[in-house]
N, C-alpha and C positions, 0 to 999 in steps of 0.2 A: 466600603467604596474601593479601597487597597483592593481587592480580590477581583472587581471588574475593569478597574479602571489603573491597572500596574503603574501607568507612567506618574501617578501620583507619589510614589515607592520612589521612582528612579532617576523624577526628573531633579527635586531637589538635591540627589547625591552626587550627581555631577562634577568633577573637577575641570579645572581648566584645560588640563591632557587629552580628557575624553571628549570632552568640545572641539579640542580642535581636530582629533582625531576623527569624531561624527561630523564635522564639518569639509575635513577632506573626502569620504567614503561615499559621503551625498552626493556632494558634486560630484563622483567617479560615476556613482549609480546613475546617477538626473542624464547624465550625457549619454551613457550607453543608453538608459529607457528610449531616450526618445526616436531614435531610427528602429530600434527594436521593439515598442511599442505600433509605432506607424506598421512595420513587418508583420506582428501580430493580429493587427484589426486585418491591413490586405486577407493573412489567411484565415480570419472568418468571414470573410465577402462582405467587411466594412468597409467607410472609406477611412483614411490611414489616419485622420485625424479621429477617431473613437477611440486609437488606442494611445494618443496623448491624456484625452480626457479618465480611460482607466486607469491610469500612470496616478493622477492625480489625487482626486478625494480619497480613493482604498486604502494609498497609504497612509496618508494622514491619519485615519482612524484606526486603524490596525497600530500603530505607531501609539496610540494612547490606548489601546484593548489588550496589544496581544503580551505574548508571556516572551517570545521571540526575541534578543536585542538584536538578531542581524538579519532576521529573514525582510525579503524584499518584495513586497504585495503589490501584484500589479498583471498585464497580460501575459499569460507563457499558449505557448506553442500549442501544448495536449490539449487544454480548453478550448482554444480559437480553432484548433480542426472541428473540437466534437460542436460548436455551436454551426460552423458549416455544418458540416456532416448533417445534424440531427434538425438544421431550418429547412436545410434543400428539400428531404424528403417532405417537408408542411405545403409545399409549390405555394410560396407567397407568391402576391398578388405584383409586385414590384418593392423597389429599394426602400421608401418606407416604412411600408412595413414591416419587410425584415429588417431594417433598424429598431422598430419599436419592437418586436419579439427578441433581439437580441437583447435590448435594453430590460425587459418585463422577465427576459429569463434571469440575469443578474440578481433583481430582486424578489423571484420565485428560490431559486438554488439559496440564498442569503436565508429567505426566510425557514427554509429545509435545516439550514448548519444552524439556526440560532435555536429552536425548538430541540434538534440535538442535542444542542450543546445546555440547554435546561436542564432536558431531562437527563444529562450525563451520559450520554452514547458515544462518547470515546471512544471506550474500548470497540466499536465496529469497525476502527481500522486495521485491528487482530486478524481480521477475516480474511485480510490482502495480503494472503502469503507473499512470501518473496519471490519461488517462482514465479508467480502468478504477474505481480508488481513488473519482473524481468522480460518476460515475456510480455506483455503488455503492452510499457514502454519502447521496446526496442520496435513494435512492430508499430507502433503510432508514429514514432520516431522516422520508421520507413513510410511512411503514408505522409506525414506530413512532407518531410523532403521531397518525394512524387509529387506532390500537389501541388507544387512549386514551379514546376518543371514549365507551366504554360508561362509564366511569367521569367524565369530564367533562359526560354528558346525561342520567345516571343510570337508562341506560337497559337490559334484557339484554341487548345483545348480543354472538352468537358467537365466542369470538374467533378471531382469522386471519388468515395473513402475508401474503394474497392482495389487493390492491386492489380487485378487482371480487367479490369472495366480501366486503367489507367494506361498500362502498359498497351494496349490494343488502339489507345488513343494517338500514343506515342509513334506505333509503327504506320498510321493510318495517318497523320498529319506530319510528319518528320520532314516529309518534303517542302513545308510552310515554314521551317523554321527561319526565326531571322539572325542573319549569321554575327550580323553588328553586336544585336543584341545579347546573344550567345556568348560572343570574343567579350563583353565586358562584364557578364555574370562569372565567368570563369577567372578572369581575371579579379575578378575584386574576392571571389574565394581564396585563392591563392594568397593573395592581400593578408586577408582576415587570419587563418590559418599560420602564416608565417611570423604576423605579428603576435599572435598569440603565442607562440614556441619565444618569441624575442623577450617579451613581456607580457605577463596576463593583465596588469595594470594600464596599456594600453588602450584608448579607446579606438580600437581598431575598424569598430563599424562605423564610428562618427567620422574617422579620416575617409575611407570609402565613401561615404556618402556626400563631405565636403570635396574632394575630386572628381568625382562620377558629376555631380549637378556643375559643377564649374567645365568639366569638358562637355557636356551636354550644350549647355548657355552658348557658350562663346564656338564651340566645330562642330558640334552635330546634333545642332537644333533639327535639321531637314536628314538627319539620318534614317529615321522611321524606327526611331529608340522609344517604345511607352515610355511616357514619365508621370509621376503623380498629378500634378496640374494646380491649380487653385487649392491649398490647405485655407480653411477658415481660419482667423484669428480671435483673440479672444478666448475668457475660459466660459466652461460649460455653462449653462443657465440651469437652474431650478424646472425641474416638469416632474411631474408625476408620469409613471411610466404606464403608457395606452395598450389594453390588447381586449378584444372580442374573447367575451365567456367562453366562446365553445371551443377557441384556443390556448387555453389551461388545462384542460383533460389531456388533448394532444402532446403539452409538451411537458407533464409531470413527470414521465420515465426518463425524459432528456434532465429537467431540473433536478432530479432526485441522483441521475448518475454523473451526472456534476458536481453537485452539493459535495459527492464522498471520493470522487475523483480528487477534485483539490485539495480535499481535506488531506488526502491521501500523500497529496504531492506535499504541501505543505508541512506538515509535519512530519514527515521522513527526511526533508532539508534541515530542515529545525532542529531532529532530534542527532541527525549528521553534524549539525556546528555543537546542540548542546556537549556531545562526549567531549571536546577540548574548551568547553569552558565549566565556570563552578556555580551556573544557575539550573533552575530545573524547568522543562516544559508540562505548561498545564493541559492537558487534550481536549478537556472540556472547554476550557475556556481559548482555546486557541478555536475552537468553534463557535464561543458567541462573537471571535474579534472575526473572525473571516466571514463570518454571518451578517453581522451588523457592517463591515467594509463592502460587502456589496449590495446590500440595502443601500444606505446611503449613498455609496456609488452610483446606481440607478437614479439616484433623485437625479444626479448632474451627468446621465448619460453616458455610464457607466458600461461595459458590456462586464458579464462574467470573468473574475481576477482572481489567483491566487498567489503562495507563497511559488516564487521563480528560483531553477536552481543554478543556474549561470549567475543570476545578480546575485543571490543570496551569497554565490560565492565569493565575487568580486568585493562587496560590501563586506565580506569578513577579512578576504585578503585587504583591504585598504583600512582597516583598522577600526571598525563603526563599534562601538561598544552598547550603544543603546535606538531606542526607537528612534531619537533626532537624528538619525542619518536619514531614515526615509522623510522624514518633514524635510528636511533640506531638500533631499531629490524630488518631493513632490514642490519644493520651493522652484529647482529651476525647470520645471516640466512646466510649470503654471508661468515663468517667464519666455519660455518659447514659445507659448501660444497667446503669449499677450503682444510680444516681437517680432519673433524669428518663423514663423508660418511661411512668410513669401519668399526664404530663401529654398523652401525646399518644392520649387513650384517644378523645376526641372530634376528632380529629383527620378532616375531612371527605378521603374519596376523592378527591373531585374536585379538592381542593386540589394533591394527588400528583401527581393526571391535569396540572392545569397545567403545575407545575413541570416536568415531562417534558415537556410539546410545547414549551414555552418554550426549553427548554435544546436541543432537538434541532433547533429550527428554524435556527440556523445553521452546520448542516449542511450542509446543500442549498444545493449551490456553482451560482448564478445567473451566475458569472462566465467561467468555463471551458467550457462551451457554446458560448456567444456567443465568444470567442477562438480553438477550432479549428475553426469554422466557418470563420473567415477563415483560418486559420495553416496547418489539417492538415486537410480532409474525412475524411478515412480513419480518423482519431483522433476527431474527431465522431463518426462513424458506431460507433464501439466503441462510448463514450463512451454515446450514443443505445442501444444494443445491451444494456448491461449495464444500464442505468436500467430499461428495457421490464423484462427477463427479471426482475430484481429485485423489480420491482412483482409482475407476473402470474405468475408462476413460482412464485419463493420465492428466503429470502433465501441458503441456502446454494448454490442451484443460479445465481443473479446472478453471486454472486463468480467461483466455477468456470468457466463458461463465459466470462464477461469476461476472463477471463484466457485459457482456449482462443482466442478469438478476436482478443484481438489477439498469441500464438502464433502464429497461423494469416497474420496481415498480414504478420507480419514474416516467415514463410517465402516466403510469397507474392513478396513484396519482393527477397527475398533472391535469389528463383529466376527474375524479371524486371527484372534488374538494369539502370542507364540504360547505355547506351553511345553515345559522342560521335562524331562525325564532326567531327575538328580541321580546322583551316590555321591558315595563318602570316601573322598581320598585318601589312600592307605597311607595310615602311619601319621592323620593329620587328622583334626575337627571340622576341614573343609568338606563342604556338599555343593560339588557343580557337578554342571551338564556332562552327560553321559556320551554327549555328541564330542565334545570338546575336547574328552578327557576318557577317550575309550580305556588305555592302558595303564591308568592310574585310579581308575574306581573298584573299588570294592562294592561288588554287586549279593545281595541276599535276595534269593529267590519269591519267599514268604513277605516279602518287601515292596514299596511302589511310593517313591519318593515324588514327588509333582509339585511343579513352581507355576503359578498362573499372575500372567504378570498385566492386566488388566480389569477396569472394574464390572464387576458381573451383573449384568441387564439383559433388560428384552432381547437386546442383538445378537448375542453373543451365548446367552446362559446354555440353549439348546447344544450349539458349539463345544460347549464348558462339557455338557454331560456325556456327548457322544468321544472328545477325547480322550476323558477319563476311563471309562467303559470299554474303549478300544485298545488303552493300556492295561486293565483288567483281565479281560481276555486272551492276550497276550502271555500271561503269567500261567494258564491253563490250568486255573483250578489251585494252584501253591499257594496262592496270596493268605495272608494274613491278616495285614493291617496294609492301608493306604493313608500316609503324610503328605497332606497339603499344604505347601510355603506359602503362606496367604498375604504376606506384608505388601505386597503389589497391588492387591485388591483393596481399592479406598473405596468402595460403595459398593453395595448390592440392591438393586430395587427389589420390588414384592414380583418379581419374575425369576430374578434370580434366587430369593428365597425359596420360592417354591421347589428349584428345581434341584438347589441344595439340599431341603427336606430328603425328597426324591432318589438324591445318590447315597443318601445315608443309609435310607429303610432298606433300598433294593441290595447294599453292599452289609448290610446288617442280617437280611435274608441269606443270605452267603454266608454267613460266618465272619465278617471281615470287618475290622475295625475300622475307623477314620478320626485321623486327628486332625486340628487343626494348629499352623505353627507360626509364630507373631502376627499376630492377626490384631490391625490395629485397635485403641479404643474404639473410635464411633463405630466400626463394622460389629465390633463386640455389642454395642448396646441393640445395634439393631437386628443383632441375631437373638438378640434374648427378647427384645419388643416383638419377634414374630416366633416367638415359642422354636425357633429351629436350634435351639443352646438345648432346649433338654432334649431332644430326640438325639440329636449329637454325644450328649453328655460334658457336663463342666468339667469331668475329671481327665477328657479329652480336648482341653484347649493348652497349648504350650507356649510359654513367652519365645522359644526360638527353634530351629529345627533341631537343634545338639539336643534343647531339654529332650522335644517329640524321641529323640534319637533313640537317645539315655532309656528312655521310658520304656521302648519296642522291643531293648536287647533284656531289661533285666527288670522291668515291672514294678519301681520301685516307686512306692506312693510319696508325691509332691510333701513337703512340710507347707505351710501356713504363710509361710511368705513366699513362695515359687509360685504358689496357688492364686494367689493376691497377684503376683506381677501375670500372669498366666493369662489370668480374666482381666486386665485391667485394673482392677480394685473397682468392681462391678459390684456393688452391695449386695443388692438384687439378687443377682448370680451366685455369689458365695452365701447367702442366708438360705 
C-alpha cells in the first residue's frame, strides 16, 4: 500500500516543525492559486471559477499518491493554452460544451498517465530532450502571453495559438484598444514584477487583485473595464463527465499530448527540487498520482492539472516538507469558494491577463540558445526547429515534431558514426588520433589502426565497411595487418555480423590480417554464436590495442592467461 499511497510513509513521521512549516507554505500556496487559478481557466476559454475547482480535489490526491513533498498540482499556463488551442479547432457548439470537453479531457489525459504509469512508461520522458523541452516552452510561453493580449488591451481579439494569425490581429484591431484597460494591466505588471525582485514570498498577485477590484467597485465601475462578474460559490458537485462517442477519436492526439506534456512538466520541477533534498522521485508512480489527480478531478469539474513550476517553487521557498502543504492549499481554495466568490465579482480581466504573462514570462529560457550555439549546433538547430514550429504551426504539432527531429539526429548520428585513424605516440604506450596528434605519432606503413566508436547495426554497418576500405586503399597495397579498437562497439546485430564476416574474407583475400582489440564480453559471445570468431580467428582477438600492438611488431604467441583475458574466458572459444 506504502508503494501507491506514500502519504501513509510520511504522514505519521511528521514533527511539529514540519507542520507548521506545511501549514505556512499552504496558506502561501492556497492564496497565490487562487487568482492564478481563475488566470488559468480565463486562458483556456473557461469561466475563472474551473480553475478554483482544479486548484481543489488534484491536490488533494496527488498529496496522498505522489512521490513529490513540494510539487504543487493544479492549473499552469502550458495545459490551459493547449486545451484552448486543441478545443477551438473541435468548433463546439457553445460554452457547454466546451466545458464538458474540457472536463471529459481531464479525465481522458488522467486515464493515458495512469495505464502509463502501470505499465511503467517513465522512462518516455527521456524522449524530451532538453533542447527540445527549451524550445518548446519558451515559444508556449510566447504564445500564451500573446493570447492574453485581448484581455490586457481590452480589445476583441480572435483568439489563436498561431503567432502571425495574432500579431495581424494586433495590427488590425489596435485602434479598439481600451486605453483604461491598458494603463491598469500595465500597471499591475509592474506591481507583480517589482514585488517579486522585493520578495518572492509575496503574494503579489493577490494584492493586485485585492486593489484592482476595490478601484473598480468604488471609481470605475462605468469605466468600460471587463470584469469577471458573478463567480459561483460553493465547491464542485460530483457529475460524471459527458461527451458524444464520436468526440473521443477527435481529441485523443489532444489527450495523449497532454497526458505526457504534464507529465513532462511535472517531473522536471520534481526532479529540480529533488537535487536539494535527500528523497527520491518515482516516474512511474508520479504517473499513477497525476493520472488518478485528474480522474478524480473530472468527477468535481476538474479541467486538465498538473505539477506548476512557480508554486512548486514558492511551496519549496516557504518551507512545505511534505504533501500537507497542498491539503492545506486545497483547504483554503475550498474556503474561497464556499466565501469569498463575491468579492472577486469586479474583479478586472486585465488584471488576469497580467498575472499570466507575468508568471509565463520566465519561461522563455534566453539561456540555452546562446550555450548550444557554442556546445552543440545540431541541438541549436532542434532547439531553433521546435521554437519556429511552435510559434507558426501550433502548440501540439511543436512538441511532436521536436521530438521527431531530434529522433531523426540521433539516427542520423548513429548511422554516420566518427571513426579514428590511431598510432602510437613516440616514446609512450599511447594510441590516439592521428588527426590530433599529427606530430607525435609514429606511423607504420604495413599498419592501419581504427577506433569505431559506435554499435554496429543495419544503420551504420555499410558505413562501417566503406570507411574501413577507404583507409585500406589509402595504404596502396603496403597494408599488412588492420587493428580494430572495438571497446566502443557494445552490440552488433545479424547486419553487422555479416558485414564483419565480409571485411574479414575480402581483407584476408589481400593478404591482410585483422584483429580485434578489447572487444567487450557480450560482443565476444555474439561474435562466436554467429561463427564470425572463426573466420576472424581466436588467435586474433586482443584484451587491448598494446596486446594487438605487441603482437603486429613481433608475433609473439599469447600464453594461457592473455588468451583467457583476450576472449573473455569464452569457454567455447578457447576449447
Amino acid at each position: 500500500m506504502k508503494k501507491y499511497f506514500p502519504i501513509i510513509e510520511w504522514l505519521p513521521n511528521l514533527s511539529k516543525k514540519s507542520i507548521r512549516k506545511d501549514f505556512i507554505a499552504g496558506i502561501t500556496v492556497g492564496i497565490m492559486l487562487v487568482p492564478q487559478g481563475m488566470a488559468y481557466a480565463l486562458l483556456a476559454g473557461l469561466p475563472p471559477v474551473f480553475g478554483l475547482y482544479a486548484a481543489l480535489i488534484p491536490q488533494v490526491i496527488y498529496a496522498i499518491m505522489g512521490t513529490s513533498r513540494q510539487l504543487s498540482v493544479g492549473p499552469v499556463a502550458m495545459d490551459s493554452l493547449l486545451v484552448a488551442s486543441g478545443l477551438a479547432a473541435l468548433k463546439l457548439s457553445g460554452i457547454d460544451e466546451y466545458i464538458s470537453m474540457a472536463i471529459f479531457l481531464a479525465f481522458f489525459m488522467g486515464m493515458i498517465q495512469l495505464v502509463l504509469g502501470f505499465l511503467k512508461m517513465g522512462f518516455l520522458v527521456n524522449f524530451l530532450s532538453k533542447p527540445v523541452i527549451s524550445g518548446f516552452t519558451s515559444a508556449a510561453a510566447i504564445i500564451i502571453g500573446l493570447s492574453q493580449l485581448k484581455h490586457l488591451l481590452g480589445a476583441p481579439f480572435e483568439a489563436s495559438n498561431k503567432i502571425h494569425l495574432i500579431l495581424i490581429e494586433f495590427i488590425e484591431k489596435s485602434s479598439q484598444i481600451h486605453l483604461t484597460t491598458l494603463l491598469i494591466g500595465l500597471i499591475a505588471i509592474l506591481a507583480l514584477v517589482l514585488l517579486k525582485k522585493i520578495n518572492p514570498s509575496i503574494p503579489g498577485a493577490l494584492i493586485v487583485v485585492i486593489i484592482s477590484s476595490i478601484w473598480i467597485k468604488y471609481f470605475g465601475e462605468d469605466s468600460g473595464v471587463s470584469i469577471v462578474g458573478v463567480v459561483p460559490e460553493g465547491l464542485p458537485f460530483f457529475k460524471l463527465p459527458e461527451i458524444e462517442l464520436t468526440n473521443v477519436i477527435k481529441i485523443f492526439p489532444l489527450a495523449l499530448t497532454l497526458a505526457l506534456i504534464a507529465f513532462m512538466e511535472a517531473i522536471s520541477v520534481a526532479k529540480a527540487i529533488e537535487e536539494k533534498k535527500d528523497y527520491s522521485i518515482n516516474p512511474n508512480q508520479e504517473l499513477l498520482a497525476l493520472g488518478t489527480s485528474n480522474i478524480i478531478g473530472s468527477l468535481f469539474q476538474s479541467y486538465p492539472t498538473t505539477g506548476g513550476f512557480s508554486r512548486t517553487a514558492v511551496n519549496d521557498q516557504a518551507g512545505a516538507s511534505s504533501g500537507l502543504a497542498s491539503i492545506i492549499s486545497a483547504f483554503v481554495v475550498g474556503l474561497t469558494l464556499l466565501f469569498l466568490t463575491p468579492l472577486f465579482y469586479y474583479l478586472p480581466n486585465t488584471i488576469l491577463a497580467s498575472i499570466i504573462m507575468v508568471a509565463v514570462f520566465k519561461l522563455i529560457d534566453f539561456y540555452s540558445p546562446k550555450r548550444l550555439w557554442k556546445v552543440s549546433k545540431s541541438e541549436f538547430y532542434i532547439l531553433l526547429f521546435t521554437f519556429s514550429i511552435t510559434l507558426i504551426i501550433g502548440i501540439k504539432e511543436g512538441i511532436i515534431l521536436g521530438v521527431l527531429a531530434s529522433l531523426l539526429v540521433l539516427v542520423y548520428r548513429s548511422t554516420r558514426p566518427h571513426v579514428s585513424v590511431l598510432g602510437k605516440i613516440k616514446g609512450t604506450d599511447f594510441f590516439k588520433d592521428k588527426e590530433r596528434f599529427p606530430e607525435e605519432i609514429q606511423t607504420y606503413e604495413n599498419l592501419l589502426l581504427l577506433r569505431f566508436d559506435e554499435q554496429l547495426y543495419f544503420g551504420n554497418a555499410q558505413f562501417f565497411k566503406e570507411q574501413i576500405f577507404e583507409r585500406v586503399n589509402q595504404k596502396k597495397g603496403k597494408l599488412n595487418v588492420v587493428i580494430l579498437s572495438s571497446g566502443g562497439i557494445n552490440y552488433i546485430d545479424s547486419s553487422g555480423m555479416k558485414i564483419l564476416n565480409e571485411i574479414v574474407i575480402i581483407l584476408k583475400s589481400k593478404e591482410i590480417e585483422f584483429y580485434l582489440a578489447g572487444t567487450i564480453g557480450p560482443v565476444v559471445d555474439s561474435l562466436f554464436r554467429s561463427g564470425v570468431s572463426k573466420v576472424i580467428g581466436g588467435q586474433y582477438f586482443f584484451a587491448n590495442i598494446q596486446q594487438a600492438f605487441a603482437y603486429f611488431k613481433n608475433k609473439n604467441p599469447k600464453n594461457k592467461f592473455e588468451e583467457k583475458i583476450s576472449l573473455q574466458a569464452n569457454k567455447e572459444i578457447l576449447e
